[in-house]
N, C-alpha and C positions, 0 to 999 in steps of 0.2 A: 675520380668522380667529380663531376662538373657541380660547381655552386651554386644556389639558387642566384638568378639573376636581378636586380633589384627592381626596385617599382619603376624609376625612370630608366628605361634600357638606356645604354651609352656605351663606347668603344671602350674595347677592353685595352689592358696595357701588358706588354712581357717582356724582360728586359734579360736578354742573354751575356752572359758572360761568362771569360776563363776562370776569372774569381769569384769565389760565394759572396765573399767583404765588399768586393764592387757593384757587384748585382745589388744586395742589400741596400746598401749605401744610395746607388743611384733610385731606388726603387722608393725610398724613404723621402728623400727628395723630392720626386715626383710625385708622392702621395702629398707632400705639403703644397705644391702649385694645385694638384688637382682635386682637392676636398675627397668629401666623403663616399661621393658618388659613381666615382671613378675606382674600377676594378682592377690592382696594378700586382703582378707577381712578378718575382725574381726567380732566375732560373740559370744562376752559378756553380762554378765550379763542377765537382763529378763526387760521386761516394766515396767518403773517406778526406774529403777536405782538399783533396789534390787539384792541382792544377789543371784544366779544361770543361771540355762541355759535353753534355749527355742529350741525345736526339729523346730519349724518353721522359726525362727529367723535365727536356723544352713542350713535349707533349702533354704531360700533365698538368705545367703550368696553361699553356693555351687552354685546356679544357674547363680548366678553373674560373676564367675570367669572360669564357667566348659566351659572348649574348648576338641575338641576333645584330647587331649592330655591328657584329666584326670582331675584330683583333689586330693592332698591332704591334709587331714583336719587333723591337731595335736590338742589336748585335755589336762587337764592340770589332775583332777581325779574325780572318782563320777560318779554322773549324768551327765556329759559330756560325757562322751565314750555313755551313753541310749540314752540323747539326738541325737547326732551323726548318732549312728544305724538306729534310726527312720526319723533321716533328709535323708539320705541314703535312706529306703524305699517309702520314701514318691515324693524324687525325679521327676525329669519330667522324662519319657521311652526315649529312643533313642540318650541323650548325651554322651560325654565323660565318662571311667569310671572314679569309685568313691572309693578311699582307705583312711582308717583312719588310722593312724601311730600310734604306743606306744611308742613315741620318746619323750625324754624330750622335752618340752612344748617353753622352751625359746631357748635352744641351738638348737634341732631339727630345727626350723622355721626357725633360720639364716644359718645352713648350707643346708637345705632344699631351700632355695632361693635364696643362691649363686647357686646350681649347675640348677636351674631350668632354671636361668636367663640366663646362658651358654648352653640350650635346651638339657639337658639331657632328657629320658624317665623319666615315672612317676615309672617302677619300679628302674632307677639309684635313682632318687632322693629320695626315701622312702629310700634307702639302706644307702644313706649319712644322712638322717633324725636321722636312727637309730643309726648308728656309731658316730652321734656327740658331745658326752661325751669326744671321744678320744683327742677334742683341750683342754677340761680341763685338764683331769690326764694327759696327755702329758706334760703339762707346768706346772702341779705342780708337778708330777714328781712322781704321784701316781698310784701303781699298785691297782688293782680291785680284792681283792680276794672272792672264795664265802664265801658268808657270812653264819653260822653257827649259831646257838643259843646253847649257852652252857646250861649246863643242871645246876640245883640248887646246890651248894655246901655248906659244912656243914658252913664255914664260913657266907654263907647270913642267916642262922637262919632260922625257921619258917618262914613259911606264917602268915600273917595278911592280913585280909580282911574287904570288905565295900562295901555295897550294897545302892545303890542310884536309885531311878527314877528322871528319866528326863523329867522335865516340860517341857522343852523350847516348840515353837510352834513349829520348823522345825526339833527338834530332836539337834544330835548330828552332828551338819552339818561342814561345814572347818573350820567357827570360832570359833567357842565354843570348838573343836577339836583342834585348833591352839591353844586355851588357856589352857585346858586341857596338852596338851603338853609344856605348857610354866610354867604352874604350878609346873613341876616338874625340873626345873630348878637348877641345881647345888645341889640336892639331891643325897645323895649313897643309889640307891635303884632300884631294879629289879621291872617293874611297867606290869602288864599282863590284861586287861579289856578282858569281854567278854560279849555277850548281852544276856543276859538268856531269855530273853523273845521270840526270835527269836533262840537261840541255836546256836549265831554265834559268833567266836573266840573259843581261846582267838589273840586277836593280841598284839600288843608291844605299852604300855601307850608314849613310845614316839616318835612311829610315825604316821603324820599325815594320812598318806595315811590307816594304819590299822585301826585306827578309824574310819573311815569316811566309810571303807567298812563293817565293825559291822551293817550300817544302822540301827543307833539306832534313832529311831521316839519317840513325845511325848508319852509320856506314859510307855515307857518301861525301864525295869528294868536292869540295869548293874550290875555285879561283876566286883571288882578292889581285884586284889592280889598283894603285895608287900613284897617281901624280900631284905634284906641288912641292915647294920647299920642303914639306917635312913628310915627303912619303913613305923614307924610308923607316923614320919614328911612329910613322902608322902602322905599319906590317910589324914592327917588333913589338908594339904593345898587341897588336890581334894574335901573334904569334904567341909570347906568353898568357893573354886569355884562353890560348887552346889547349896550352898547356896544363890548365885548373880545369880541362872541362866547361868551358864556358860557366865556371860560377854553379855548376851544379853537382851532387854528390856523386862521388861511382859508387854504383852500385850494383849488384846483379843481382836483381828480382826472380822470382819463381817464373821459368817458362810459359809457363800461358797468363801472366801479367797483361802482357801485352799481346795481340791478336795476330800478329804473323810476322812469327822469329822467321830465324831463315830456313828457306826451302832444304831438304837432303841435301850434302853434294855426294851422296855416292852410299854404297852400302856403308849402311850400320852396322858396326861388329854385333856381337850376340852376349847379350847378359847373360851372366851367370847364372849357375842355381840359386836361388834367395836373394837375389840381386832385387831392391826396392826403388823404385823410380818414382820419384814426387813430382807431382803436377799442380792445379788447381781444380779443387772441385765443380763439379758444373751441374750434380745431377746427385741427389743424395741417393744411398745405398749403398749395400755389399752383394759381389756375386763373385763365384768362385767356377769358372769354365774354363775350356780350351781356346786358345785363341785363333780367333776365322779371321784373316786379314781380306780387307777391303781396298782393290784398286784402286784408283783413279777413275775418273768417268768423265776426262776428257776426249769428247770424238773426235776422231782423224779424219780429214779431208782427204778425199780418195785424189790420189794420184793424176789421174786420168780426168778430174772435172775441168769443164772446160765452159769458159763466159760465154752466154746469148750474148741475144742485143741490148741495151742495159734497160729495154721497158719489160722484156724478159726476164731479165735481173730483179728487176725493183717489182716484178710483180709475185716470184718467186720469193721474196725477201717476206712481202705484205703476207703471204699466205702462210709463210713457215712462222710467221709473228703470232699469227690469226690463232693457228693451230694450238704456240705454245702458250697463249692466253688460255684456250678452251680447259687445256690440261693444266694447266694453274689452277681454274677456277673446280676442275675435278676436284684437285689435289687438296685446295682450301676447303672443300667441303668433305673428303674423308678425314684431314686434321681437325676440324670443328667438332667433329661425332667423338672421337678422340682422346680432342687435348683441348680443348675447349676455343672459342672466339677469339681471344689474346695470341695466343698460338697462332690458329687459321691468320690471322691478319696479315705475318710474315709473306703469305703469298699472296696476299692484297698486294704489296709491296712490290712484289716480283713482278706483278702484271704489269703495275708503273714504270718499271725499268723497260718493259717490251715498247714504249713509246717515248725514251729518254732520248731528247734530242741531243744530250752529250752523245748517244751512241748510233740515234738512224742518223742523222746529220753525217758524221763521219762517212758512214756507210753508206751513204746515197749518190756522195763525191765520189767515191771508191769506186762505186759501179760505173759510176757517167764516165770517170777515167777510164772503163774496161774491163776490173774487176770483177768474179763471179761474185755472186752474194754471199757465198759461206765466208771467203776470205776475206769479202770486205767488212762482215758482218764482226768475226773473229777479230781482225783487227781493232775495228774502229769497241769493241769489248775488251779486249786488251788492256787498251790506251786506259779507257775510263776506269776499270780494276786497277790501276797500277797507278792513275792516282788519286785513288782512294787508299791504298796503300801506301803513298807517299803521304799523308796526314801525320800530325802528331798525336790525335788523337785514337786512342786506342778503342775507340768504341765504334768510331768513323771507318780505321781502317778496314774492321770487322768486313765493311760492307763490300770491301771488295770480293770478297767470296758470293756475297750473292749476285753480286754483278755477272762473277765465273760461273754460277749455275744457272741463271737465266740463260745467259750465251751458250753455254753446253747444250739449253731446250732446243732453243732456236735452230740450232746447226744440226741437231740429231732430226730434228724435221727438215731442213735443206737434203737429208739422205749421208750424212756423215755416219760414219761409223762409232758407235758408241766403245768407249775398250774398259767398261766396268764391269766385272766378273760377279757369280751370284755367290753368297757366303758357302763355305763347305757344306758346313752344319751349322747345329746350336753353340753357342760361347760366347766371348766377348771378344767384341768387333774393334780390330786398332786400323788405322788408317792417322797418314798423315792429317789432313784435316778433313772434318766430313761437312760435304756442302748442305743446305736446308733442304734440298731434294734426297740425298742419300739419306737424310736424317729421317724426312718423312716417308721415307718405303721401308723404314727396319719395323721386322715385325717383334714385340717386345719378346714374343714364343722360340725368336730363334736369336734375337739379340738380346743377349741377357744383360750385357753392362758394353759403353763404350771406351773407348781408349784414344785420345788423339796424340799424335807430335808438337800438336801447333794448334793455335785458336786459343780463345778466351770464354769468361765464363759467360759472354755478354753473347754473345755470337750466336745469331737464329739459332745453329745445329744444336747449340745447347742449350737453348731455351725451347727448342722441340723436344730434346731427350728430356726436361724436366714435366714436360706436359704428358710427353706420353708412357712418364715413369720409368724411363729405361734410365739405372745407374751410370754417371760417367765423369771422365775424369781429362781434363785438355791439358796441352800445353805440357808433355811428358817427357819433349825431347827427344832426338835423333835415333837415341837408344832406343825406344819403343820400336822402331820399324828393322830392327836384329831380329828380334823376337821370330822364332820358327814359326810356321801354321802348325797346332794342334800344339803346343805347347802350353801343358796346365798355368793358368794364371788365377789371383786373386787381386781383386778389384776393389777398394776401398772409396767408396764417393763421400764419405761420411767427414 
């Protein structure tokens, strides 16, 4: 609920961060440069005190503080700036605007909130946001020059390398990243990481911010290159930090903790009789039915499509876009009758991705190259799910499922083939994961409770099954999809 605005309008302030203690912290700060007048919320950490950032958490604070004068929200790195983006779209219509700053995180806020609280605009204040570096080098008395990467010299010797996976559960996130870079400590040594598994880098082993944009997730595989006198004493201390897990605990969380364990790789064997499968709740209740399993609804690309000319393409592309707008805005108006505004909003959301230039951009290359529009479409949708998926942040990655259900619209209007099958009958619905379109076509009369393998408790599908009161339970694990169709099950969402 948004705050009354005060007597003298003026730019509000929001300060994101991975830590609650630093949001705080910087946000305290800022309220002492910028008096009383100045509107300034912190928007750290996630529920439960952990480490990272919530795209709703950043929406409630903007709402809080947005007068018509605006909002500016500074970010510290990471998933904050995704976070951000999507608190920004997900927004109420018709308030103040809304700008995110690339300003240093702690200096930016303080001069950002002196000149706010003196009722400067929102574009003076973002301009002093960004210039606030100059009270530091100013008094240390330090010029800024660009900075250049020298190129290898015969002095640093060969390369040596070291090739690691990374267990941790959230990847190679700020802290494991901050140790990583601490590990290299008072070493003479040129330190270069890159994430092979995803093809990103190389960045600079000691900085935190190049790490951390690698987006390197459990599972994936780094190179570490190192020259200089003591390269080989950099790879053996990185090598025992991998050894502790980068400084973080092992541990193995409930299934749907996080929002996309790994995919199938192959049939699930079949639970037993009385065989109990824990997940995370997502959707309170009990139901006790047969289980209807629910395909996939990814369309196939018919074999035989073949590219026009690419204004052909690209007009085909605009019109299969046009359509799955229309059917969005359908779709958000039978979820509002429903499951109320909060709900519906989920496919506000969706409509914005239909004009995400992370995805026409790609797509429009795609075509000029030759490409038909479903493939280019599919790909360049691909690309953008997958790194949303490569995020540390588990509320972030969520998103890449709706990325996948937008794409599925679009390409089921190019004339794809849709391969989602209708439920047998009444029970409860398992499916690997259900996207916020699957979610919003279950009728609660024939889906009594849902069941997933994978997904979180965050994840539109299950913030639609809370709205539309359909029990369910995520994140159950591979075993869930053993399960026979029509095989009696009970559901506990409780």
């Amino acid at each position: 609920m948004r705050q009354a605005w005060p007597e003298r309008s003026v730019v509000g302030l929001v300060i994101v961060s991975h830590s609650a203690a630093l949001a705080d912290g910087v946000m305290e700060l800022a309220r002492e440069m910028g008096g009383g007048d100045v509107a300034i919320e912190a928007a750290g950490g996630m529920e439960g005190g952990e480490i990272g950032t919530d795209a709703e958490r950043v929406r409630q604070a903007v709402e809080r503080v947005r007068s018509p004068d605006g909002v500016l929200v500074l970010m510290d790195l990471g998933s904050a700036l995704m976070s951000a983006e999507m608190a920004t779209e997900m927004a109420e219509p018709g308030g103040g605007p809304i700008l995110l700053s690339e300003a240093p995180l702690v200096e930016g806020a303080v001069a950002a909130a002196a000149l706010a609280g003196a009722g400067a605009s929102l574009e003076e204040v973002a301009r002093e946001a960004r210039g606030a570096l100059r009270m530091k080098t100013e008094q240390l008395g330090v010029e800024e020059p660009e900075r250049e990467e020298a190129p290898p010299t015969e002095e640093d010797g060969p390369a040596v390398e070291l090739r690691l996976r990374v267990q941790n559960r959230l990847g190679l996130h700020a802290r494991p990243a901050a140790r990583f870079v601490g590990a290299l400590g008072g070493l003479d040594a040129r330190v270069e990481v890159s994430n092979a598994t995803r093809a990103r880098g190389p960045a600079d082993g000691r900085s935190l911010t190049g790490l951390v944009t690698l987006a390197v997730a459990q599972g994936d595989e780094i190179v570490i290159r190192a020259r200089g006198p003591q390269a080989a004493e950099a790879l053996d201390a990185l090598r025992a930090l991998a050894a502790e897990n980068f400084g973080d605990a092992v541990d193995q969380p409930a299934a749907g903790d996080t929002a996309d364990g790994a995919p199938p790789t192959g049939a699930a064997e079949t639970p037993g009789a009385g065989t109990r499968l824990r997940g995370v709740p997502a959707s309170l209740g009990i139901a006790i039915g047969p289980a209807r399993r629910l395909q996939p609804r990814e369309p196939v690309i018919k074999d035989d499509d073949q590219a026009g000319t690419p204004a052909d393409e690209r007009a085909r592309l605009d019109a299969a876009r046009a359509a799955a707008g229309k059917q969005l805005e359908e779709i958000r108006a039978t979820v509002e009758a429903r499951g109320g505004a909060a709900a519906a909003d989920i496919f506000s959301a969706h409509a914005v991705l239909l004009n995400d230039a992370a995805i026409t951009e790609p797509a429009l290359r795609s075509i000029e190259e030759g490409a038909g529009a479903a493939r280019a479409w599919q790909a360049a949708a691909e690309q953008a799910a997958a790194a949303f998926r490569a995020l540390d942040d588990p509320h972030l990655r969520e998103r890449g499922v709706d990325v996948e259900d937008v794409s599925a619209r679009v390409l089921t209007q190019l004339g794809c083939t849709p391969s989602a099958t209708a439920l047998e009958g009444p029970g409860i619905v398992l499916a690997d994961e259900l996207t916020p379109g699957d979610a919003a076509g279950l009728d609660p009369g024939d889906a009594w409770a849902i069941a997933t393998a994978r997904g979180g408790a965050t994840a539109h599908a299950a913030i639609l099954a809370r709205a539309l009161g359909i029990p369910a339970v995520v994140g159950l694990g591979e075993a869930l999809l053993g399960i026979p169709e029509g095989t009696p099950l009970v559901l506990d969402g409780e």
